[in-house]
N, C-alpha and C positions, 0 to 999 in steps of 0.2 A: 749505488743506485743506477738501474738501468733507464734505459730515454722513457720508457712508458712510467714509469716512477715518478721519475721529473715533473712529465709532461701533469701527472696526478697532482703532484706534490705542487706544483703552480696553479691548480683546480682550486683544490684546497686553501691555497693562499689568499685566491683572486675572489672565491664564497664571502672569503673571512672579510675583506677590506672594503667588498664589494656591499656585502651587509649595512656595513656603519655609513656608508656613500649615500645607502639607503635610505636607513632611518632620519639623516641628518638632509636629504632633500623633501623628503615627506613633510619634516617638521615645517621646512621653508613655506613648503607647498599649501599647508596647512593656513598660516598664517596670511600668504599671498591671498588663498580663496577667499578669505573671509573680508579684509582690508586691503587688497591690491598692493600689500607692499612686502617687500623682499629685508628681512629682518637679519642683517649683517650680524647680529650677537649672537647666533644660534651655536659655535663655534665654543663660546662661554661657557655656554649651559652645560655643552657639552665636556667639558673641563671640572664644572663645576658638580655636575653629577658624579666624575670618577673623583674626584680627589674629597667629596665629602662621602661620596662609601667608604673611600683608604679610612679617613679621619672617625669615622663610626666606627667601623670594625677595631680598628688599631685602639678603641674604648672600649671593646668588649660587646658591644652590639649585636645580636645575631643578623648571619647576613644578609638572612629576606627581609627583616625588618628594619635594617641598614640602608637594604637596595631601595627598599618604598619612600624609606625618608629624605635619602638620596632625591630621588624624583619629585620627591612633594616640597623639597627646598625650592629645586628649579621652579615647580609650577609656580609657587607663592612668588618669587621674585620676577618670574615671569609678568604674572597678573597684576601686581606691583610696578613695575614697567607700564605695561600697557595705560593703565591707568592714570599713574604722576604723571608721566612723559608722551606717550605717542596721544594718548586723549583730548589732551587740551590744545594738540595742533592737530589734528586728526583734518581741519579743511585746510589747512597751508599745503606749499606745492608737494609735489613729488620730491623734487630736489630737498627740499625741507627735512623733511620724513627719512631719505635716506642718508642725511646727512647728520637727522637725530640718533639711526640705531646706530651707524659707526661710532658715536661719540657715545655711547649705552656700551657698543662694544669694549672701547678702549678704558672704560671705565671700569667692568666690569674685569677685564685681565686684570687692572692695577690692583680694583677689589682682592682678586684672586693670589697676587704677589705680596699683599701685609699680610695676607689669613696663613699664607701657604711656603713662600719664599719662594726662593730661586731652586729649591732643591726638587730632585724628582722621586717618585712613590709608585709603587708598583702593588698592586691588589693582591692577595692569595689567591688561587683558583677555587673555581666555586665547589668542584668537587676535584677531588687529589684522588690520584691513578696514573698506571702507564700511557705513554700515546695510544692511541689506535696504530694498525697497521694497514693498507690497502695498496694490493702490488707493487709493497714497498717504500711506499708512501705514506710518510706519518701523519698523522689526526692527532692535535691536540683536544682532551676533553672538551676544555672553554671553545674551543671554536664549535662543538655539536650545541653548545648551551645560546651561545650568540646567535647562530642559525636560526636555533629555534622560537628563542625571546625574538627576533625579528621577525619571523613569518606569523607569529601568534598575535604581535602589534598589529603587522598589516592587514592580517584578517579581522580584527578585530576594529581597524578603522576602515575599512571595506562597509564592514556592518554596518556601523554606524552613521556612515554617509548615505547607505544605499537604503537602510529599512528602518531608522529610525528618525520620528518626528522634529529632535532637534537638530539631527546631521542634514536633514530636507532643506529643514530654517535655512540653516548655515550655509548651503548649496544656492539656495534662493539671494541671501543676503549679497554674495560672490555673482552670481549671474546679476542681480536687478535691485541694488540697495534704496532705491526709490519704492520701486513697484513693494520690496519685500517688507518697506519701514509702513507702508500704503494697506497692506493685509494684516497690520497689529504685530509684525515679527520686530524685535529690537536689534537693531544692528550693531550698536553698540557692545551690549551683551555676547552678541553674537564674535564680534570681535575681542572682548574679553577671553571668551573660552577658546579661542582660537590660539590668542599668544598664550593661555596656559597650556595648553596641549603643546602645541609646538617647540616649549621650554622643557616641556616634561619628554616629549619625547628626547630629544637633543641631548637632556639628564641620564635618559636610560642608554643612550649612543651609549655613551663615557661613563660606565656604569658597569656595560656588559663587556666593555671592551678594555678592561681596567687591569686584568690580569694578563693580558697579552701586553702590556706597553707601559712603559715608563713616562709618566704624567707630570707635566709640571704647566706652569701658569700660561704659556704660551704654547700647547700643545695643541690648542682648538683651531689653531688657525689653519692649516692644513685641509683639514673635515669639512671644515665652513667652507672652505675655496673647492674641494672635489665634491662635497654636497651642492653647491650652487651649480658648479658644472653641468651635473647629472639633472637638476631640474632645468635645466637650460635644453643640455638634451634633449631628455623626456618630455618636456611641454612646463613650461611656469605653471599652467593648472593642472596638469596631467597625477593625478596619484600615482596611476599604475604605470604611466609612462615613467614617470622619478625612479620609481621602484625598480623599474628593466633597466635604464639608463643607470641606474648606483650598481649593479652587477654585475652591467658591460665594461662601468668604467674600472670594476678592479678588477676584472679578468682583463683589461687592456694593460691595464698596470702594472700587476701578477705576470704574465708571459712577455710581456717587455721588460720587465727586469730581469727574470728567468734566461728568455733564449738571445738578448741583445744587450744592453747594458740598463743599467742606474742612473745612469747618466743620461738616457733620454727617453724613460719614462713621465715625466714631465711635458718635454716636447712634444711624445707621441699625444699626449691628453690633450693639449691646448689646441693641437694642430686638428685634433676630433674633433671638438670643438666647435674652432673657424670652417669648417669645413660642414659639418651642421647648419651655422648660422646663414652660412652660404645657400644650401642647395634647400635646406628644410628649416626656415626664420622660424618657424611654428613648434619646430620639436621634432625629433626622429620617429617619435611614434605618437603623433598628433595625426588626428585626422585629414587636416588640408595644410 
């Protein structure tokens, strides 16, 4: 491979990683707008999406209706969530609240370690074929199908926030939960469909990303921490800013491990970061 190959072939890697950063800040963001709060088990779902498509299909399952049930497990335990646990404390602090989903979270990996064990599991591709090739630069299939399963979500929650009557609600609920509970909108509700979306997306992370990586019970956690990054970046309520920020962070990712080491691929991300928090508190790509 020549340097412009490379240079491709780290393109392509940093699309790939930088996708799942995506979906997995989205979901955050999701939940933040609606309840003001930052849902540490998102990381789960995302675990819990890939390794119950492995466990559908490996039953004979077909895999579209594998992938949905996948997702529709997440939501349910999602909404489930929200409901027994974040509901009934819903006025306790801040502290409180984040202290409940950690403790969802670590729950939810042990969940994940009797159903699943310590072993790891690895998806079939969703469609079997040669790489791509591009200036020498290989394209795995799955990664044109992950691209696309992402861009298809975020437009599709685009929509739904910008032109539809209950993404407006939802919007309302996040700006002004007095004023919004005051016009007959239910907030509560409102927050329901938030953490099931936000689970369901997180499901479909680790879902679509399930043929490129080897899955096991502790595999979320990673995703959880560069998904939060990236919304940290981009703006806690930012959609579209999460979305830029999960793309920048795997192409920062992507070409620091490529042209520098593995070894400080990390460093480079935290130090983006601190370095954010510093000069832009609000988000890289926040307004003020």
């Amino acid at each position: 491979m020549n340097d412009v190959s490379h240079i491709i072939q780290f393109l392509f890697s940093g699309i790939t990683t930088g996708s799942i950063y995506a979906l997995i800040a989205v979901s955050l963001v999701i939940v933040y707008k609606a309840s003001q709060l930052i849902c540490f088990a998102q990381g789960e779902f995302f675990v819990f999406g890939a390794l119950s498509m492995i466990t559908l299909t490996s039953k004979g399952l077909p895999m579209p209706i594998a992938f949905f049930a996948a997702v529709f497990i997440s939501v349910c335990i999602g909404s489930l969530i929200q409901q027994v646990l974040i509901k009934p404390i819903q006025g306790s602090s801040v502290g409180n609240l984040i202290v409940m989903t950690i403790a969802i979270s670590l729950a939810l990996r042990g969940l994940a370690l009797i159903i699943w064990g310590r072993e790891s599991y690895i998806l079939n591709p969703y469609t079997k074929g040669e790489p791509l090739f591009v200036f020498g630069a290989s394209l795995q299939i799955q990664v044109l199908w992950i691209v696309g399963i992402t861009i298809l979500v975020l437009l599709i929650i685009w929509y739904f926030f910008e032109k539809t009557s209950l993404g407006i609600a939802m919007r309302a609920c996040a700006e002004n939960p007095l004023g919004a509970s005051l016009m007959g909108i239910s907030v509560q509700k409102s927050a329901l469909f938030a953490w099931a979306w936000g689970a369901g997306i997180g499901a479909l992370a680790g879902a679509v990303v399930a043929p490129l990586l080897f899955i096991q019970y502790t595999s979320g956690v990673m995703p959880m921490i560069k998904g939060f990054i990236a919304m940290s970046i981009g703006g806690l309520g930012s959609i579209a800013g999460s979305v830029m920020a999960g793309f920048l962070l795997g192409l920062v990712e992507s070409y620091t491990i490529g042209l520098i080491s593995s070894k400080f691929s990390d460093t480079i991300v935290f130090a983006l970061l601190m370095l954010v928090l510093i000069f832009r508190p609000n988000g890289l790509f926040s307004k003020s």
